[in-house]
C-alpha positions, 0 to 999 in steps of 0.5 A: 601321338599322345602330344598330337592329342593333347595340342588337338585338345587345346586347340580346340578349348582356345577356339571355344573360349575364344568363341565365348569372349565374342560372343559375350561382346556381342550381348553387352549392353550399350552405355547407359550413362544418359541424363544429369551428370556431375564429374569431378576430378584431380590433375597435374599441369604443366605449363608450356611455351615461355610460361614454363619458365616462370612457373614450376608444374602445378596442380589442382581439382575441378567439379562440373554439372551436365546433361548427357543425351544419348547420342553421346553427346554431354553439354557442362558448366565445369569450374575448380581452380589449379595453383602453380608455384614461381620458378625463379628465385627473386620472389616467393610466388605462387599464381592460382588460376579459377576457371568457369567453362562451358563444355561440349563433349562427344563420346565414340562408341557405346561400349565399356571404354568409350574415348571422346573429344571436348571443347569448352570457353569461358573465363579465368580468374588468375590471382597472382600472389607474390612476396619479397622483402616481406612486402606482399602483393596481389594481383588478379585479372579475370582473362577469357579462357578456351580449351580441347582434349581428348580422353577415354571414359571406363564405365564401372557400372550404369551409373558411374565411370571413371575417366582420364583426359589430356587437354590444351588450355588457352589463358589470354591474360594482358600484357600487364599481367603475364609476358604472354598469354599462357598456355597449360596442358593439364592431365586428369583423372576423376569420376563421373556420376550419373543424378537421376 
């Protein structure tokens, strides 16, 4: 009898708390990242297709300046650089890779975790620097550069969050530079602050 109570009791305290937590969700405000931004953010590379190997995986930063409008719609200048070392034993390599793109984003929802898709263009400036029998030698070519990805944004507070994305980028590099053109799927985590 005692037991029946006591489950009755539970039960009943789960459904309220249950009830709270949608309520709760129901008054949540909507994002309110709107206006001037600047993102920046840390990944790692991995180069795949007949690039995988030739260079090893790599790493790198980048930085970018936007406007977010509120229909979860954000256009940015995005620049940084990634740098991967040489995978065969031949030479001592390294190839350093500084993109200028051109993004747009758009944002599914409104709510504190917000996934979202991207596209962006523009150029790559890949520098080649390799040594071998202590003769060193450049090499650097400016390539067009496109890019698409995904990735979820964390809203921290009104004006700051915290991403992670996956993308697939294209580096159309000549057939002097590199044996094919190079295909890099970066992972990324950074923040995202609001200016005004």
């Amino acid at each position: 009898m005692e037991q029946m109570i006591i489950k009755k009791i539970l039960i009943l305290l789960l459904a309220g708390f249950l009830g709270l937590v949608s309520q709760a969700r129901a008054d949540e405000e909507p994002r309110s990242i709107t206006g001037w931004i600047i993102q920046a953010d840390l990944n790692t590379s991995l180069p795949i297709g007949s690039q995988a190997n030739v260079v090893n995986p790599g790493w790198g930063s980048e930085v970018s300046l936007g406007y977010r409008f509120p229909i979860d719609l954000e256009f940015s200048v995005e620049t940084g650089f990634d740098t991967y070392s040489g995978s065969t034993n031949s030479f001592n390599q390294t190839w350093t890779m500084m993109p200028l793109v051109f993004k747009v984003q758009y944002g599914f929802g409104d709510r504190l975790i917000q996934p979202y898709v991207f596209f962006g263009a523009g150029l790559a400036l890949n520098i080649k620097t390799a040594s071998s029998d202590a003769s060193l030698i450049d090499v650097a070519e400016a390539d067009f550069l496109d890019e698409a990805g995904f990735g979820l944004d964390f809203e921290l507070m009104d004006n700051t969050s915290f991403f992670v994305q996956s993308k697939i980028e294209i580096d159309y590099t000549s057939t002097n530079y590199a044996a094919s053109q190079l295909f890099l799927f970066p992972l990324t985590g950074g923040f995202k602050f609001l200016l005004n």
